[in-house]
N, C-alpha and C positions, 0 to 999 in steps of 0.2 A: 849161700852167704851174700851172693850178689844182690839177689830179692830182697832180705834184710836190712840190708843197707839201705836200699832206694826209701824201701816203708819209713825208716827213721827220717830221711832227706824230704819225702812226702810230706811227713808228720810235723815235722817241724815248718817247715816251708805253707804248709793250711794256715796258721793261726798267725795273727796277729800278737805283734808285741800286749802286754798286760801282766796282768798280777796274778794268772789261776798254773801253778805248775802242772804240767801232766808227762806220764809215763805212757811209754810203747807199750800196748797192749800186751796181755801172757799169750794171745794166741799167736803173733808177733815173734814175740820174744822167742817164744819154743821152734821157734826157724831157723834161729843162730845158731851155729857153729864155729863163731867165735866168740872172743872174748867184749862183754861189753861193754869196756874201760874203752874201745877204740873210735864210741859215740857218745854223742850228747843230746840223749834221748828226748831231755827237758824242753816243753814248749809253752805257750800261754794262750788260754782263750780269753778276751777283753770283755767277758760280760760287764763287769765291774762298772768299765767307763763307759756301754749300752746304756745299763741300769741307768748310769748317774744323770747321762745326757737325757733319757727318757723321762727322767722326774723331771729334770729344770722345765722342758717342754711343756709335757702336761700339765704344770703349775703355772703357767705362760697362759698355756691356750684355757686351762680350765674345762675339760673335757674330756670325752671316754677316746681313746686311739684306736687306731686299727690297726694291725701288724705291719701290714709294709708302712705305717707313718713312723712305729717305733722302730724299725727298723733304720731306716733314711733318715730321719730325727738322729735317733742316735748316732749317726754319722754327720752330726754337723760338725764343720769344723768351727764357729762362735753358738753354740745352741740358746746363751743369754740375750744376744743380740741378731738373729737373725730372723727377718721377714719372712714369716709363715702367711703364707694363704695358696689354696690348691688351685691351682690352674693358672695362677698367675705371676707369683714372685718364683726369680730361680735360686736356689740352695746354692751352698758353695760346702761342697762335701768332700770325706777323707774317705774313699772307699780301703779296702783292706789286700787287696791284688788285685793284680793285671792277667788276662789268658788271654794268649794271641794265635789263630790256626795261620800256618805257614803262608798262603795265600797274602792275608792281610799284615801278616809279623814282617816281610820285607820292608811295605812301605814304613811301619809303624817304626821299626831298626833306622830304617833310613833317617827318617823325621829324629829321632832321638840323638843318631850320629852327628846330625845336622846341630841339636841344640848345646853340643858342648860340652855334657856335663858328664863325671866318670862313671858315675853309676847307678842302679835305679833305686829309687828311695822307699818302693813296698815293694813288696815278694811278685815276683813275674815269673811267666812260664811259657814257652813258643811250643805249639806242637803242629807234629806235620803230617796232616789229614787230609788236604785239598787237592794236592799234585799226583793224586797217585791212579792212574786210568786205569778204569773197571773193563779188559780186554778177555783174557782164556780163564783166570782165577786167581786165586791169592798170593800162591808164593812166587807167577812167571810174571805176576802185575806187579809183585812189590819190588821185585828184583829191577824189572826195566824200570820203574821209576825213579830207586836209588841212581841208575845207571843216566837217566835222559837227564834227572835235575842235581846232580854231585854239586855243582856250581851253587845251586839255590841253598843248598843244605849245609853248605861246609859254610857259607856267608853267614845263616843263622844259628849254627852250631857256635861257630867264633865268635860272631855279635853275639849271643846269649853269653860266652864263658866271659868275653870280656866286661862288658856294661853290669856283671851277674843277674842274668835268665837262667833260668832252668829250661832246660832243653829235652824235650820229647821225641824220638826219632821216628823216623816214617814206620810205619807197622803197628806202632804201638795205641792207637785206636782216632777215634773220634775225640775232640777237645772236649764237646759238652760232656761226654760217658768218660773222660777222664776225672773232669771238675767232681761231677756225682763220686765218681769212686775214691777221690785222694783228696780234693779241698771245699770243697762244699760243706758248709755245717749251717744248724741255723741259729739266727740270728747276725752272718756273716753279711756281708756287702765286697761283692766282687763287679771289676766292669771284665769284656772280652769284648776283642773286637770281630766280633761275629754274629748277625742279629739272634740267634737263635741258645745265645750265653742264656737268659732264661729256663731253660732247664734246669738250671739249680735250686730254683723255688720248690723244687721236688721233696730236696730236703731243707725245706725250711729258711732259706737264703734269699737275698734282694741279688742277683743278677743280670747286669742290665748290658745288653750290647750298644755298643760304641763303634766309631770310625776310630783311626790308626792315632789321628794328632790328640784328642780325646784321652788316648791311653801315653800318651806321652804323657801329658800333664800331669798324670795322676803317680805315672814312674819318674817323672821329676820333682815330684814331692809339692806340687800346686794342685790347692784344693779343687775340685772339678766341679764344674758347674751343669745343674738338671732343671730343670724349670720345674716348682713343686707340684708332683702329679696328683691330680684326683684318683679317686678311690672307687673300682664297679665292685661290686662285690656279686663271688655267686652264690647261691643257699642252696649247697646239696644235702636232700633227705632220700629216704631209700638206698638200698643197697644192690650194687653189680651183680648179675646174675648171667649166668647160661651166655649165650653168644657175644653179649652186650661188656664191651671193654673201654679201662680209661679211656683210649685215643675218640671213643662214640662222644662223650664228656665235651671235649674242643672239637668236634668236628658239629657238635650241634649248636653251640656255643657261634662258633663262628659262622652258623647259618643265621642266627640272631642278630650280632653285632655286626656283621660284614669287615672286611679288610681295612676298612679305617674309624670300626666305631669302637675301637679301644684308643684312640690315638689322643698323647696325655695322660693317659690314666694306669695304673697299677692295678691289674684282676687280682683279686683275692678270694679265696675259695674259702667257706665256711660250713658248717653245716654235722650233721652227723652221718650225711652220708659218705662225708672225707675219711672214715675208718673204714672204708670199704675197697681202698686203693689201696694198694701197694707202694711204695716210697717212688720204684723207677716207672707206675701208671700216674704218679704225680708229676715223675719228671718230663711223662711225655705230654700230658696237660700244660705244663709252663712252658717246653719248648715250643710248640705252635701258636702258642700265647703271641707270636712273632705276626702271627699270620695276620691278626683282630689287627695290628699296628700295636699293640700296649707296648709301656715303657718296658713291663716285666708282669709277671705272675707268681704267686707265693699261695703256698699253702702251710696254716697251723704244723709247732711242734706236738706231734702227735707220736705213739707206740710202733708205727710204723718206720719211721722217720730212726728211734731208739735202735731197730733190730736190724736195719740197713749200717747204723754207721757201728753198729757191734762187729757184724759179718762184712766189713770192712777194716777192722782194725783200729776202729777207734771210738773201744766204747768209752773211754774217759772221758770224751765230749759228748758220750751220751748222759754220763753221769753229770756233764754239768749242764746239759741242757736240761736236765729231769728237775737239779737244786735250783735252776732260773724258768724254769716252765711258764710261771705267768707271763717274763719278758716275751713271751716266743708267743703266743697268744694273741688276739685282738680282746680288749679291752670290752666288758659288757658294757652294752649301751650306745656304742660306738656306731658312728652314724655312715654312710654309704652315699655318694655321689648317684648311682644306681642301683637298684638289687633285678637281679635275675634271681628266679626259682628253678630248681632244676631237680623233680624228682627220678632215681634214679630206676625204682620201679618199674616205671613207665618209660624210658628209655629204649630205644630200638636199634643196634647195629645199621652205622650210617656211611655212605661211601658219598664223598663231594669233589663234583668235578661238571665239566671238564674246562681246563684253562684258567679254572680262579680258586683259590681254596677256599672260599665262602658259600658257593653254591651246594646246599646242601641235601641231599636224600637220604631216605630210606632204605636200606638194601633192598628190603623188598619190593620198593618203588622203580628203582632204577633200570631197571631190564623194561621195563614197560615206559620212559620217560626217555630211554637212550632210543626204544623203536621211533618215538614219536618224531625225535627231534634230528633223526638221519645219524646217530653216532652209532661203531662199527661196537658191534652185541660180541662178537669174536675178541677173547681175551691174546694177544700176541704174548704177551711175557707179564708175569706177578715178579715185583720184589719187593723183597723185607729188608729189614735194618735199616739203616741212617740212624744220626741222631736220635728219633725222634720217636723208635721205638726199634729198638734192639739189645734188651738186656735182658738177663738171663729168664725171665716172667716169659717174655716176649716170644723168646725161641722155643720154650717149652711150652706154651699152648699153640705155638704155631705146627712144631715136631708130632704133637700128639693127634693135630689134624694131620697131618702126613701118615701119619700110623695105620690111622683108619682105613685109610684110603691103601695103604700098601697092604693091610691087610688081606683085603678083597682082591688083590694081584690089578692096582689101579693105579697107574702114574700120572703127574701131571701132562694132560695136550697143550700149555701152554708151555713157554721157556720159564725159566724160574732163576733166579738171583739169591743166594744171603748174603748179608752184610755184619758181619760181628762189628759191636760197638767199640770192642778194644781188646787189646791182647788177652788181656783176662777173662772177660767173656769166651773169647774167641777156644781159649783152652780148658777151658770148663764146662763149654759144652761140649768138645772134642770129650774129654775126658767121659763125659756123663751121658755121650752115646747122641745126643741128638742130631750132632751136624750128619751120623752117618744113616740118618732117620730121612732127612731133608735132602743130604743126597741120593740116596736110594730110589726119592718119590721124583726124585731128575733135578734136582735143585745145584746150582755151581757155587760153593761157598768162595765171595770174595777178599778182596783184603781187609784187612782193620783200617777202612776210610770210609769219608764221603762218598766216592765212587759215583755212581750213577744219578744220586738222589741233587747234586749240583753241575749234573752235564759231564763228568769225568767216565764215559760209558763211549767206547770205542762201537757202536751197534751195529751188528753188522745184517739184520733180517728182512729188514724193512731197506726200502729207498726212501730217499729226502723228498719229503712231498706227497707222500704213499698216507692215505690214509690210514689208523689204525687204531688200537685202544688197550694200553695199559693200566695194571692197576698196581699200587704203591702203597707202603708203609711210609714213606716220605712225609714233608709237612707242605710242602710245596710242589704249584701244577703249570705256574704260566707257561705262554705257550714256548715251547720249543727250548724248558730246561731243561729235560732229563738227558735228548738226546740229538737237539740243535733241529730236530724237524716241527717243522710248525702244524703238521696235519697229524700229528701224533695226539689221540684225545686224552691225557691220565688222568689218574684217578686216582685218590688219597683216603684208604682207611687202615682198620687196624691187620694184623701180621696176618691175623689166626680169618682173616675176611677175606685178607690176600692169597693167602694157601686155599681154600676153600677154591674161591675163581679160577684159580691156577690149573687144579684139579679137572675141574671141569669145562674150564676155558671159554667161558661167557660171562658175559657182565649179567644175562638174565635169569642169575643160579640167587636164589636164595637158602642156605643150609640151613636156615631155621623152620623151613616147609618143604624144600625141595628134595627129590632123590636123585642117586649117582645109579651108574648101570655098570657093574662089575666086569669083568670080561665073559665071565659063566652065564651070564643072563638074569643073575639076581638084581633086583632095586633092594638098596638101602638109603638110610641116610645117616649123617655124621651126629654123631652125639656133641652136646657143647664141649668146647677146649678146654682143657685143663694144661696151667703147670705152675710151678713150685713157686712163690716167688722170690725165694732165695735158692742157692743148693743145699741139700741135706748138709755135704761134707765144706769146709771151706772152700771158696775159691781159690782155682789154680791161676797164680800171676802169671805164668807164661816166662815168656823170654824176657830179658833184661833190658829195657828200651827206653831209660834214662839218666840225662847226663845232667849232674850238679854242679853247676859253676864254685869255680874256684874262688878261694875265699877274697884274694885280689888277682882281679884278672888286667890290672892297668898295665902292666909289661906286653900284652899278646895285641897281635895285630890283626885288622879285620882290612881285606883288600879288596878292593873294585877293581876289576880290569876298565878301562874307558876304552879296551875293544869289545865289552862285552854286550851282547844283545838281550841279556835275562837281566840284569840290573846296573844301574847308574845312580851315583851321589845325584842331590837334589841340589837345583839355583836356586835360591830364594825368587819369592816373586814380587814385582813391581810396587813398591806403594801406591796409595791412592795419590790423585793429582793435584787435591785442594779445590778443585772446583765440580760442577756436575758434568756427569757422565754423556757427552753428546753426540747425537747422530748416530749411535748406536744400529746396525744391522737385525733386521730377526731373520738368525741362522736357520731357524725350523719353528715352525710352528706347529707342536705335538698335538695327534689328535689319540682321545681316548688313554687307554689306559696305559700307563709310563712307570714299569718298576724299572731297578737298579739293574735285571739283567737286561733291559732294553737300552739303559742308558750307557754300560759296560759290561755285555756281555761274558761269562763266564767261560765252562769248557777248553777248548783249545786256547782261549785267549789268556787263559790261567799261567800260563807261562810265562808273561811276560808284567806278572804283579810287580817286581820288583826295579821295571824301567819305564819309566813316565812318558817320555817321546814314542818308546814302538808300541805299550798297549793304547794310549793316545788314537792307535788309527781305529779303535772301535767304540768308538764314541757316538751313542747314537744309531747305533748300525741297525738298531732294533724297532726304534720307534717310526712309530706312522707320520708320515706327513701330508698334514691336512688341505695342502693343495692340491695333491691330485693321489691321494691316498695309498703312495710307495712307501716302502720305506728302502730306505739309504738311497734317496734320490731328491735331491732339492737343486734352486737354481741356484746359481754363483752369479748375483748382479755388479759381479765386475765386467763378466764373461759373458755374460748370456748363454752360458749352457749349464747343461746338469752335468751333476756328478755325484758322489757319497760326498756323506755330512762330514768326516775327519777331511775329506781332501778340500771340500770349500773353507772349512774353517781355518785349515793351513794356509789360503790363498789369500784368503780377507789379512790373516796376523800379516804375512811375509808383508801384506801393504797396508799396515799400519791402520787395519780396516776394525773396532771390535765391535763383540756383538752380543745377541741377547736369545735366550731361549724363552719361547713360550708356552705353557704344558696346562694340561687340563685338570683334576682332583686328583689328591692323594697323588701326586708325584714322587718319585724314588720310592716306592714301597718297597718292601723285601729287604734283599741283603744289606750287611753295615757296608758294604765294598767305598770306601771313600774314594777310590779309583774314579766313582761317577761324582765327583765332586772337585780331584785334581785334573782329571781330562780337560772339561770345561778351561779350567782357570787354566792351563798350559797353554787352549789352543787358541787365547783370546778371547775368551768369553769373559762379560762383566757383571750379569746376573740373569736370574733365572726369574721370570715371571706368571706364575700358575694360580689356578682358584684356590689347593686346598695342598700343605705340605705333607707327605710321612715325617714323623720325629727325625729321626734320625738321618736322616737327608740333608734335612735342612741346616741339621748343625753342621755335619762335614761343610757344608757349602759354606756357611762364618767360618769355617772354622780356618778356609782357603783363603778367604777375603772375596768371594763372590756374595753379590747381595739376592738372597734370597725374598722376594715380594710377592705379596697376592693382591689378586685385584680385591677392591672394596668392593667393589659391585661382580658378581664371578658373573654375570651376561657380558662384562667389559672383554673379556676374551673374542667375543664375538665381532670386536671390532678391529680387531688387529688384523693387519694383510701380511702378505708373504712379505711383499717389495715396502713395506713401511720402516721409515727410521724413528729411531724413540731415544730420546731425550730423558734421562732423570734427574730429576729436579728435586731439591731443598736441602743435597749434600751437605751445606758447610754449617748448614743448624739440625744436622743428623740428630737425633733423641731420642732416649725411647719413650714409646707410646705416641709418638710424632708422625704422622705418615709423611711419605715421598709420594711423588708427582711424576708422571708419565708424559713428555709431548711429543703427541704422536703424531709426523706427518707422514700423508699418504701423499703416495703417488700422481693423483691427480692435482695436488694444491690446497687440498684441505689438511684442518689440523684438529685436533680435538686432545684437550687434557683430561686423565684420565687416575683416579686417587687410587695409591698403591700403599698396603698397608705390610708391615714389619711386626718381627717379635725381638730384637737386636735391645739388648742391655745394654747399662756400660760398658762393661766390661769387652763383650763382641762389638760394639763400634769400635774401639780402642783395635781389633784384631783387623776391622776391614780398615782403618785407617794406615797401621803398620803394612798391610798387604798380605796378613797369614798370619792365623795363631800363636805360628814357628819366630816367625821375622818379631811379634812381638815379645817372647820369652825371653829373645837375645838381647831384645832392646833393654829390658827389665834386668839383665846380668849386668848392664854397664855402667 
């Protein structure tokens, strides 16, 4: 009955308000054992006002669309009046939900408790994925987790009943493999604040990850603003065969584009080799879409897309996607910022690494490119699952390479990992025999989380500093996520690539040529993977691991201790001064390459998401500093000695010192973690100055009231010193399209000005004016 229930609370809670009634599925329905007078099954999908907004557009631009345009398009909130041009004007859109993984839902609670207001004004949902450390297995990890963070859970538990979230408890899987199973439809528009919410483009959806304040906006019922994305589009023909799997798709993909040559733009996948995937080999094409930098990734409503949201429960919205089909479509004709070609045919099982997820090979290459290049050939440990491939497809061609191999009385010589995507998965392969396939062949099935694939992996095999080399169904390899060591080399392909190496515990195995040695002395080798990519029977939801806010939760209390070291209410921050920012400090001067886990490291620092002052001390702690190429060592020119970057930046604020970072291309790549965007603004910093931004960085950073700048010239980088102060200059005629001005003096007595250029609308000066997205929301209430 319990199961039951949540499906309707699901069901209802997917769709947006509109005009299309729909009914709880008979497969559904035949679960109940009660009466079902005690629900109100009734929901709406809003193709209706899609359609409507998609005409006025089209008739606007006079042109053929492409699906993520009708898509976004159809989420405008004025579609009569608003400035269409890609890459340059930004939208002001009503997405349709909010999904928040617990990690990033504290600050995002906070930020909301902070704005005032009772309740949220689209469908939200907090789920708890991130806190939960990958140590002996699933049920002794889920256990101590509920155990180490009660505090963290009961905070979001209460903030969800009260503000009404809907509330997912720790076990209950991964957010992206939730979104897929229970709210994802297409033609939908969802934000989450998690880079990797693009997974939904699997079925058919605009899903785009955001920072915390970002999703406040849009649960306070203020339209969100995107800056309107170009279009790459890919053109897959041929068809998936033999060892070659979606995740090969984005893994070649982003040896193309590299980590910032999606950045701006919406991937859209067309082609007829799109009928060649399965819904969740599409979901793991859009989730790593994250990796390229794109805004998001979507693929056509297609028959794949129909039999996923049937064998989930809702095929009514298959049915109205089928009566709105051409909406879901790209328009013939419709023209492409870029096309990649991408025969599937010709495609080869590809494994990329180490340290970036853009470097890309061949399987067959890589044993021979790892000898060259001094990387350790000995596989230490293969995992699967994460987000980003672990559903039920997943396991079952990964199980069936295990098979093989157990066949022959052959275990894996490396360590080995699973990761179910969610409770449901997690029980249905239990159920359907696989997990005991995977353990057999030595594999430890973990919890329904993150776990390893974002540093939550307690490792105990390796020493810190120990060379080594893993290989991962992950989406993600910088250095020293999985497991905080930086001489760890991983490596990112698909499940059934991962088992294979695992097996045989080298990176120099290719199973499409190579043989295994049985224990008896026979060679064989592995036949391609096969498995299901639905279950035969339905899936088993598992255990009961959702909590529906109350219909008014205004009576319930949500409390902070001010002794607590895991979370604290926020101070507003400072407005601007009115005049330009001067004498300004460079706190670091970043060399090379600067994601979000260097600038706010993950892992054990996970703990402390929900308190600004204590995660604050790791800020930075990752990046390189370009004077004498440490990291977490810079000088303090108050002091004249070194120390780590949190500790000098607390010594500059305490004396009323502020200061400026300087960073090199594609800064904050990776995670939405706004955390590297509130540290900054905490500990005195007043803006960030780099050649080339990630998206989503940059907004969190407006979104604080730090000014986000590039140089005009990116060799101006090269002119900045440690010991230089800089001056910004043209504050009080801030504008957009206006640049600001740098005066930089150095040390010796010379000075040089130097043009610094913005992407800051109205609307974001208005935020760095107030001093914070937050501080202007409240202003706009009075």
């Amino acid at each position: 009955m319990a199961t039951y229930c949540l499906t309707v609370a699901r069901l209802q809670l997917a769709l947006g308000h509109g005009v299309r009634r729909l009914h709880v599925s008979a497969a559904y329905r035949a679960k109940a054992s009660v009466s079902m007078s005690r629900f109100e099954p009734s929901s709406f999908v809003n193709y209706e006002r899609l359609q409507s907004n998609v005409d006025i557009v089209r008739k606007r631009l006079n042109r053929p669309l492409t699906l993520s345009e009708k898509i976004v398009y159809g989420h405008l909130d004025d579609p009569h009046n608003q400035e269409i041009d890609r890459g340059r004007t930004y939208l002001r859109l009503r997405p349709d939900r909010v999904a928040m993984q617990d990690a990033t839902a504290q600050m995002a609670m906070l930020q909301f408790i902070s704005s005032g207001l009772p309740r949220v004004a689209v469908p939200s949902t907090i789920h708890c994925d991130h806190l939960i450390e990958a140590q002996t297995g699933g049920v002794k990890d889920l256990a101590r987790a509920k155990e180490i963070n009660q505090e963290v859970y009961n905070f979001l538990a209460s903030a969800g009943a009260k503000y009404g979230v809907g509330f997912w408890k720790p076990g209950s899987g991964i957010i992206h493999q939730i979104i897929l199973e229970n709210y994802a439809y297409p033609g939908v528009m969802l934000i989450g604040t998690d880079s990797h919410t693009p997974n939904g483009g699997g079925l058919g959806a605009i899903c785009i990850g955001v920072g915390g304040a970002d999703a406040v906006d849009v649960m306070a019922g203020i339209p969100w603003e995107l800056k309107c994305p170009k279009v790459i589009g890919v053109r897959l023909t041929g068809t998936l065969s033999g060892w070659t799997s979606p995740k090969d798709i984005i893994l070649k993909v982003a040896g193309i584009l590299t980590v910032k040559g999606g950045t701006g733009a919406i991937v859209e996948y067309t082609g007829p080799g799109v009928d060649s995937i399965s819904c969740t080999g599409m979901a793991t094409i859009c989730n790593m879409g994250a990796e390229i930098g794109a805004t998001t990734s979507v693929f056509p409503y297609n028959h794949r897309m129909r039999t996923y949201l049937e064998k989930t429960g809702r095929a009514e919205i298959a049915t109205l996607s089928d009566e709105y089909s051409d909406l879901l479509v790209p328009d013939e004709g419709c023209e492409y910022d870029e096309l990649i070609e991408l025969n599937l045919d010709e495609l080869k099982p590809h494994i990329n690494g180490p340290f970036t997820p853009d470097l890309a090979h061949p399987v067959a290459d890589v044993g021979a490119v790892a000898e060259k290049n001094g990387w350790p050939l000995e596989v230490k440990v293969g995992l699967i699952g994460s987000c980003t491939n672990s559903s039920y497809e997943d396991m079952g061609r990964a199980a069936s390479v295990a098979k093989q191999a157990l066949d022959k009385g052959l275990k894996c010589k490396a360590q080995f990992t699973v990761t179910p995507g969610s409770e449901q998965i997690r029980a249905t392969i239990e159920r359907d025999g696989y997990s005991k396939i995977l353990g057999d062949v030595g594999g430890v099935v973990m919890a329904n989380a993150c776990g390893p694939c974002i540093g939550q992996w307690d490792r105990q095999d390796v020493k810190k500093g120990e060379k080594n080399t893993i290989v991962t169904s992950f989406n993600r390899n910088f250095t020293a996520r999985n497991d905080a060591n930086p001489a760890t080399h991983a490596f990112v392909t698909s499940p059934e690539i991962v088992t294979a190496m695992a097996i045989a515990g080298t990176l120099n195995f290719n199973p499409e040529t190579d043989y295994l040695t049985a224990p008896n002395g026979e060679k064989f080798k592995l036949d391609p993977p096969y498995g299901d990519e639905l279950p035969l029977k339905d899936f088993d939801p598992g255990q009961d691991t959702y909590q529906h806010p109350p219909a008014d939760g205004g009576s319930l209390r949500v409390d902070v201790s001010p002794e607590s070291n895991r979370l604290q209410l926020l101070e507003p921050f400072d407005k601007w001064s009115g005049g330009d920012l001067e004498n300004l400090k460079v706190l670091i001067k970043v060399k090379g390459k600067c994601t979000t886990d260097h600038i706010s490291a993950a892992g054990p620092w996970l703990k402390f998401r929900g308190h600004l002052d204590n995660i604050s001390n790791n800020m930075l702690i990752g990046a390189v500093n370009s004077e004498n190429d440490a990291i977490n060592k810079i000088k303090n020119y108050l002091t004249g000695d070194y120390g780590g970057v949190p500790d000098v930046a607390r010594h500059y604020k305490a004396n009323s010192v502020y200061w400026v970072v300087v960073g090199d291309d594609n800064y904050g790549e990776g995670s939405s973690r706004e955390h590297a965007a509130l540290e900054p603004r905490h500990l005195g910093g007043r803006a960030i100055i780099v050649k080339s931004f990630a998206r989503i960085h940059e907004t969190n950073l407006k979104k604080q009231g730090l000014l986000p700048l590039t140089f005009n010239n990116p060799s101006d980088y090269d002119k900045i010193r440690p010991d230089d102060h800089i001056t910004i200059q043209g504050l009080k005629t801030f504008a957009p399209g206006r640049p600001l001005s740098a005066l930089v003096k150095h040390s010796d007595g010379s000075e040089e000005t130097l043009v610094l250029n913005h992407t800051f609308n109205e609307t974001q000066i208005e935020w760095f004016k107030a001093g914070s997205a937050l501080n202007r929301m409240k202003e706009l209430q009075h």
